[in-house]
C-alpha positions as CSV (number, residue, x, y, z in Angstrom):
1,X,98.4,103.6,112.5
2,X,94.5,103.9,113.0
3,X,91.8,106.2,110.9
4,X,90.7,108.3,113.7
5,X,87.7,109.3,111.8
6,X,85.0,106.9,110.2
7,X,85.2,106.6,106.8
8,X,81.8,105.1,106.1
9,X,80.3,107.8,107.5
10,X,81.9,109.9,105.4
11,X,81.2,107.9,102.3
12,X,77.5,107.7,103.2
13,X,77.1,111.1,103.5
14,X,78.2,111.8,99.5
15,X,74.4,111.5,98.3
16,X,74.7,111.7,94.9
17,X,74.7,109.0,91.6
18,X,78.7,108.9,91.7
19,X,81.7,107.8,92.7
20,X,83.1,109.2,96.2
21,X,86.4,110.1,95.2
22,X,89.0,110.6,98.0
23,X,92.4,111.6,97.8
24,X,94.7,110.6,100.5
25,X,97.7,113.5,100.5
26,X,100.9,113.5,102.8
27,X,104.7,114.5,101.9
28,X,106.7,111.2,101.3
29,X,107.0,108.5,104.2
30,X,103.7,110.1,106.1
31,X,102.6,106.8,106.1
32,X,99.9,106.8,103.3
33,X,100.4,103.5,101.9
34,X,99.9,101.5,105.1
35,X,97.1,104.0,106.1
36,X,95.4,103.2,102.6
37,X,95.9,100.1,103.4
38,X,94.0,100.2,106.5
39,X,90.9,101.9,104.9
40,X,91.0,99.2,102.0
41,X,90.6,96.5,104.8
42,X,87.5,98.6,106.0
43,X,85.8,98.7,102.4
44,X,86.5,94.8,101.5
45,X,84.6,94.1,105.4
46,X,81.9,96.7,104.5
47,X,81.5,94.8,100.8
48,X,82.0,98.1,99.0
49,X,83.2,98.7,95.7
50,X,86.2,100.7,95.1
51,X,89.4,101.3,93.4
52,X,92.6,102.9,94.5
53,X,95.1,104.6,92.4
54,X,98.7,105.9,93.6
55,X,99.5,108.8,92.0
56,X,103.6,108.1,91.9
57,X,102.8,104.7,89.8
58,X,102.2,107.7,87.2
59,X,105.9,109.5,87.2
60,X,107.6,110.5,83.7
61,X,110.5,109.5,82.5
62,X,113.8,110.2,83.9
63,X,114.7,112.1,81.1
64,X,112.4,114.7,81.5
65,X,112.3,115.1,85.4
66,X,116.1,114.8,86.1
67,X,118.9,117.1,84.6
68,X,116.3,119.1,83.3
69,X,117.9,122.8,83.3
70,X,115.6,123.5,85.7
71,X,116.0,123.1,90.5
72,X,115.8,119.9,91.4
73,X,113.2,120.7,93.4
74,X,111.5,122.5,90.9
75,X,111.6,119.2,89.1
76,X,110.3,116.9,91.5
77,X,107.2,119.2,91.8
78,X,106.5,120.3,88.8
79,X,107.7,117.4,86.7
80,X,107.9,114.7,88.3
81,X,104.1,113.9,86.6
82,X,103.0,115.4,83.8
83,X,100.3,117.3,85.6
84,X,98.3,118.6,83.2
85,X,97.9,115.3,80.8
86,X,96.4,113.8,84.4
87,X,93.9,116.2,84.7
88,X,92.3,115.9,81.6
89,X,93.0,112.4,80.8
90,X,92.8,110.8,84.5
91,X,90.9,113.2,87.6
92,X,88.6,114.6,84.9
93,X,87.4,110.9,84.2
94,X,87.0,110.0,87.4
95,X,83.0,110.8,88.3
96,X,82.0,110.6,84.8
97,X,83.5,107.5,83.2
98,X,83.4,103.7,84.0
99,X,86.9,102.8,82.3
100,X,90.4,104.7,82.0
101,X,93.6,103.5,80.3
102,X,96.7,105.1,81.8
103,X,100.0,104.4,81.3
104,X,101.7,103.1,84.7
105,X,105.5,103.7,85.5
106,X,108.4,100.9,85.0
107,X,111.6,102.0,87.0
108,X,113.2,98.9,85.8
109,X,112.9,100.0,82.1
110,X,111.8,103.6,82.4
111,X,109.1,103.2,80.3
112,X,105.4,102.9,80.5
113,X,102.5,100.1,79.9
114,X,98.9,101.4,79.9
115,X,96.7,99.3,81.8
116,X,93.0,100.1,81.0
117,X,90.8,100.1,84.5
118,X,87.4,99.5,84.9
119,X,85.9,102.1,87.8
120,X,83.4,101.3,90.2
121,X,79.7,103.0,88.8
122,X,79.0,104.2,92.2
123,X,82.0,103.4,94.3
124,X,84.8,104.5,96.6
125,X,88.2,105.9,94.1
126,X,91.1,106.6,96.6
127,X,94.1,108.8,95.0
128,X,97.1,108.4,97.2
129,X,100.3,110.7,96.5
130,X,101.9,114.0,97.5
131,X,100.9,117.0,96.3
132,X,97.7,116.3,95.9
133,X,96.0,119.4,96.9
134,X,97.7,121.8,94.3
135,X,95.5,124.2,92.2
136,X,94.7,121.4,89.1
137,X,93.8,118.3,91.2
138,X,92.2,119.5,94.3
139,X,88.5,120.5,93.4
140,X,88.0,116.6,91.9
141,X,88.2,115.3,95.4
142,X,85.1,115.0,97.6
143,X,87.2,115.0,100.5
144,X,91.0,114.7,101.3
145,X,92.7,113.4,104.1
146,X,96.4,114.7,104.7
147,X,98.7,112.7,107.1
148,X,101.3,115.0,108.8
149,X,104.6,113.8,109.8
150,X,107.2,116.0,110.7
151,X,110.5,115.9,108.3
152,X,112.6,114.6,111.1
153,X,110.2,111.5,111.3
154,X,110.0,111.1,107.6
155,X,113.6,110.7,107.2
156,X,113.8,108.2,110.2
157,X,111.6,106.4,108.2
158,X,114.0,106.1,104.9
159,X,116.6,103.0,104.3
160,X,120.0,103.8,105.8
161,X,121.5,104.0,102.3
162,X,118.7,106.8,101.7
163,X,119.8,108.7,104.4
164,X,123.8,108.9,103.4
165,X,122.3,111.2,100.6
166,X,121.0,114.1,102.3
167,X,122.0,116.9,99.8
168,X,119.2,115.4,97.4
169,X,116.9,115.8,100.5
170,X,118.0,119.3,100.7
171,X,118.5,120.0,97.4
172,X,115.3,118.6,95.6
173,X,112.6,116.4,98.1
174,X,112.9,119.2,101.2
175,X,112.6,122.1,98.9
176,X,109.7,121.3,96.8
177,X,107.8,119.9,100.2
178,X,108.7,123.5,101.2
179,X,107.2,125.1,98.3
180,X,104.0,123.2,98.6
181,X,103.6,123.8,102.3
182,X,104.0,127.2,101.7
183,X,101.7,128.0,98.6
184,X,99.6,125.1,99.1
185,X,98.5,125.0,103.0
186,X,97.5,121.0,102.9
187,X,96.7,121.4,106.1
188,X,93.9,123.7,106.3
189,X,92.6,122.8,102.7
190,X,92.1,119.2,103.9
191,X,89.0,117.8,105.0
192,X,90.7,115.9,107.4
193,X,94.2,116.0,109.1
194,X,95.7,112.9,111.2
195,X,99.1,113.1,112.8
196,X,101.0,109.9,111.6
């Protein structure tokens, strides 16, 4: 994959004292990790500071997104995070603080560690995850770039033993994306759109 669009243009062009926070917003297996990737080799050549967060290394535990009472993929939207704790404790911090202690995700344990992180003064902040464009999150970003993949090439790109499962496709990942699609229209509220 290649950024069709020139980041440090779009970096230079955020004239104020700070950070340039960008989120990076695609259903699963668009391809945002390698693409993030990609734009962190551009900011280590162009010596600029930055920091990138992804947003799934900030999940709840099991217990309170799975076997909930509620859809599954009412679940994997909805609770998968703990939406509003990371709006006031994490995107609301982002331009106006220069540390943040969050508590990152084990799947091993199902627990969490917080991890405090110094941010760059007047930097580059990359959030990569899905849904990053509903109502709470999306006016914190100065720009977003959403990847769009259709669902048949997303599931191509799962493990075999992934795709023996596809009721929880159906049942909980398909419907949410759905959901979002529909209320959410990441593709015209993105700044940018690349085909992945």
């Amino acid at each position: 994959m290649k950024t069709d669009f020139d980041l440090m243009q779009m970096i230079n062009s955020h004239q104020t004292n700070s950070s340039f926070i960008l989120g990076i917003d695609g259903l699963s297996r668009s391809g945002k990790t390698t693409f993030v990737m990609e734009l962190q080799d551009i900011l280590v050549k162009e010596s600029q500071d930055f920091h990138i967060f992804h947003i799934d290394d900030h999940i709840v535990e099991r217990a309170r997104r799975y076997n909930t009472g509620y859809e599954e993929w009412y679940e994997y939207f909805q609770l998968q995070w703990d939406t509003a704790w990371l709006t006031e404790n994490f995107f609301r911090d982002l331009k106006n603080s220069n540390q943040i202690t969050l508590p990152f995700y084990d799947s091993q344990t199902d627990t969490h560690q917080s991890k405090f992180i110094r941010l760059p003064k007047k930097g580059v902040i990359i959030v990569e995850g899905v849904f990053l464009q509903r109502e709470k999150w999306r006016a914190f970003f100065d720009k977003v770039v959403y990847l769009d993949c259709t669902r048949e090439q997303r599931f191509m790109r799962e493990s075999q033993a992934t795709q023996q499962n596809p009721a929880k496709f159906e049942n909980r990942y398909w419907k949410a994306e759905e959901y979002y699609l529909n209320v959410y229209n990441p593709t015209e509220s993105a700044d940018v759109v690349i085909k992945t």
